[in-house]
N, C-alpha and C positions, 0 to 999 in steps of 0.2 A: 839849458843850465848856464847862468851867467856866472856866478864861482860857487863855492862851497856852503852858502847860507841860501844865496838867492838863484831863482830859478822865475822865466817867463814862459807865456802861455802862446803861442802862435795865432798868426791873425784868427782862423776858426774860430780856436777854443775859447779864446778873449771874447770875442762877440758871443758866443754863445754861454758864457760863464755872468755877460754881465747883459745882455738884453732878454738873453732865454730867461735865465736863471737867478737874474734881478741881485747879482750881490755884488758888494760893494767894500769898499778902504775899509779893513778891519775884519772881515767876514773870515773865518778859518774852513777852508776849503780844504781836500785832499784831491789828490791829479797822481796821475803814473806816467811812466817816462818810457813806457814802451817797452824798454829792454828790463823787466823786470822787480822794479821798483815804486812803490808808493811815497809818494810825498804827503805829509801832515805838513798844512803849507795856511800862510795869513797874507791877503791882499793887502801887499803896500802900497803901489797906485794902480791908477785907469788910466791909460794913454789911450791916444784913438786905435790903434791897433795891437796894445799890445798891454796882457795884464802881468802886472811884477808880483813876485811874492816870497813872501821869507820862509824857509825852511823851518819847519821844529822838528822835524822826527822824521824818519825814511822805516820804512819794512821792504825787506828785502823779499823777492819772490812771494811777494802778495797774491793769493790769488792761485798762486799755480801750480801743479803737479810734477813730480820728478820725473823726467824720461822726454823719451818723444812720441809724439801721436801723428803720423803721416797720414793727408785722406790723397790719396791719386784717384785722381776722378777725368773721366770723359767732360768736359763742358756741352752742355745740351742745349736743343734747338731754344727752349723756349728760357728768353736769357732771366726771366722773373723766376720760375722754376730753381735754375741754375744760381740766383743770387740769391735766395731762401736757404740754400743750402748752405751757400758757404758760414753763412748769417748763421744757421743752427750748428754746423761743425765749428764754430768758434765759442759758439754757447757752451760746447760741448767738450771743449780743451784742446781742440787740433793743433799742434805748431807747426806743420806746415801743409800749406796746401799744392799741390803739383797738379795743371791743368794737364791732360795727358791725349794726344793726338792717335785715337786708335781706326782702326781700319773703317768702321761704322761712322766714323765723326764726320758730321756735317760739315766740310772747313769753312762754308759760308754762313750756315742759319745758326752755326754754333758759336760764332765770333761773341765775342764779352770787349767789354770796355775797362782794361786793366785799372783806370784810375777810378772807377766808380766799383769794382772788387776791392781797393784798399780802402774808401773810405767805407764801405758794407764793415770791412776787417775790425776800422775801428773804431766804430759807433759799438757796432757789439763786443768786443771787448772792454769799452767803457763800461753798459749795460749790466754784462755780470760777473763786473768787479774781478777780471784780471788785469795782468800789469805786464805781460810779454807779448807786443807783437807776433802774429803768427808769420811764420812765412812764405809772402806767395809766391811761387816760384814760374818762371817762363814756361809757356806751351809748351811741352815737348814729345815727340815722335814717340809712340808706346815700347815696339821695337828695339830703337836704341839705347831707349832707360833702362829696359829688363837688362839687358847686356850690360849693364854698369856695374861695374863690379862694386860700386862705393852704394849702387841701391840696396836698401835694406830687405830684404824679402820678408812676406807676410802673409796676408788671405787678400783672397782673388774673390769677388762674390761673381759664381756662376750658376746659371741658371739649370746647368745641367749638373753641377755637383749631386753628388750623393750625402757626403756628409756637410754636419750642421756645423756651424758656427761655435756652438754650445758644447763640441766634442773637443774643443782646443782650449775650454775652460781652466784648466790648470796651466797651458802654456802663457795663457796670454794672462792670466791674475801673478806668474812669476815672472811676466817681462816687463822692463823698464820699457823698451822701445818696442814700437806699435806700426805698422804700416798696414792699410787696407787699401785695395784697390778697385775700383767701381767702374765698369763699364759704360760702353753711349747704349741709347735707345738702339736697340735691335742684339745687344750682347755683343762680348768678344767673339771673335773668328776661332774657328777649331784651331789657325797656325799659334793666332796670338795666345792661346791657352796653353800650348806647348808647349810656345816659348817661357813663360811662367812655370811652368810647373819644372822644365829643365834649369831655370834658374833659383828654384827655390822656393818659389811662391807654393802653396797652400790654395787646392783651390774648395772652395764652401759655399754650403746652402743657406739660404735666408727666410726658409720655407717653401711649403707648398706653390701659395700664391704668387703668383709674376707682379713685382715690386717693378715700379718707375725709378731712375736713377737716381732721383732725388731722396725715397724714399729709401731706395738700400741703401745710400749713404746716412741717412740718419738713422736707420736701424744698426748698422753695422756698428758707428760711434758710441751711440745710444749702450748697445752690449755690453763693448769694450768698458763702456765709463762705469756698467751693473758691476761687471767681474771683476773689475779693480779697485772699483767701491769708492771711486774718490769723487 
C-alpha cells in the first residue's frame, strides 16, 4: 500500500498480473492484501517490476469465515503429499497451520521447505477467492504444544478412537474456534494420546478405514467446513 488511494503489486504479482494474465493501463483488476481485504483496484502503470493501481472500493474480510480453524498436523515423508495438503486445508478455510514434531515424525524425510509452504499458502488462497493469509506457524515439538496453555484444544484423529467425529456435531456447528490435530504415518504414541486427552483434546474416529495423513486431514476440514455450513 503506497497511501490511501494507491496500492502496488510486488515483483511476483506484477509479472504475473501482466505477462500471465496479459492486462494492461486501465484494466480494473481486484487483488487482496493478505490480512483480510479486497481491493476493487485500476492499473495505472507498468514499471519493470512493479504494477500501480488506484483503489476504488475495498471489502473487508472477503472471502472469509468468522473464528478460527487450526490444522496441526505431523509433516510427512513424502513432501508432495504433504504440500497437497496444505494447498487443500487452505481451500478449505484453515487460518493456521502448525507443523507438529511428534514422536513418529521422520526429522529427515519429513523436512519441507518453509518458503515453497508460503507460496503453496498463497497461490491457493488467490485461487478461492479469500483474502486472509493463513498462518504458518514454526515446527514445533508435539509434547511441549499440548502443554501450552494458550493451545486451543480440540479433536485428536485416532485411529484407535471409538467415537466419530460426527458425535461432536453440535459442539463444533456452535464453535467459532476449531483445532484438529492429525498425526505422522504410523499414528500417535499411546504417551502423546495422553498427553492430549489430559490436556483437553477430544480424541475421534475418522472411520473404519486406516486414512493416510493427508487424507484425515482433508477429511477432518472437509467435516468441519459440512457442519458449519460455510
Amino acid at each position: 500500500m503506497l497511501d490511501a488511494t494507491t496500492a502496488r503489486l510486488d515483483a511476483e504479482e506484477s509479472r504475473h498480473c501482466v505477462q500471465a494474465l496479459r492486462h494492461k493501463i486501465g484494466d480494473r483488476i481486484t487483488c487482496v492484501d493478505g490480512a483480510g481485504t479486497m481491493l476493487a483496484a485500476e492499473i495505472q502503470a507498468i514499471l519493470r517490476d512493479e504494477v500501480r493501481v488506484t483503489i476504488l472500493a475495498r471489502t473487508a474480510d472477503w472471502g472469509e469465515v468468522p473464528g478460527k480453524r487450526c490444522l496441526a498436523v505431523s509433516p510427512l515423508h513424502d513432501r508432495d503429499r504433504f504440500e497437497w495438503l496444505i494447498e487443500k486445508s487452505v481451500e478449505l478455510g484453515v487460518t493456521d497451520i502448525i507443523p507438529i514434531q511428534c514422536h513418529r515424525t521422520d526429522p529427515y524425510k519429513s523436512r519441507y521447505k518453509e518458503a515453497r509452504i508460503q507460496t503453496i499458502i498463497r497461490t491457493a488462497l488467490k485461487q478461492c477467492k479469500r483474502s486472509r493469509l493463513p498462518i504458518l506457524h514454526p515446527l514445533t515439538p508435539l509434547m511441549p504444544w499440548l502443554r501450552d496453555a494458550h493451545t486451543l484444544p480440540g479433536w485428536m484423529a485416532w485411529c484407535e478412537a471409538d467415537t466419530p467425529l460426527q458425535d461432536f456435531g453440535a459442539i463444533i456447528a456452535a464453535s467459532t474456534d476449531i483445532s484438529l490435530l492429525i498425526g505422522p504415518e504410523g499414528d500417535f504414541t499411546a504417551e502423546e494420546v495422553a498427553a492430549a486427552r489430559a490436556a483437553g483434546w477430544h480424541t475421534v474416529s475418522l472411520g473404519d478405514q486406516r486414512l493416510r495423513s493427508e487424507t484425515a486431514g482433508l477429511y477432518a476440514l472437509t467435516a468441519v467446513k459440512w457442519i458449519q455450513g460455510y
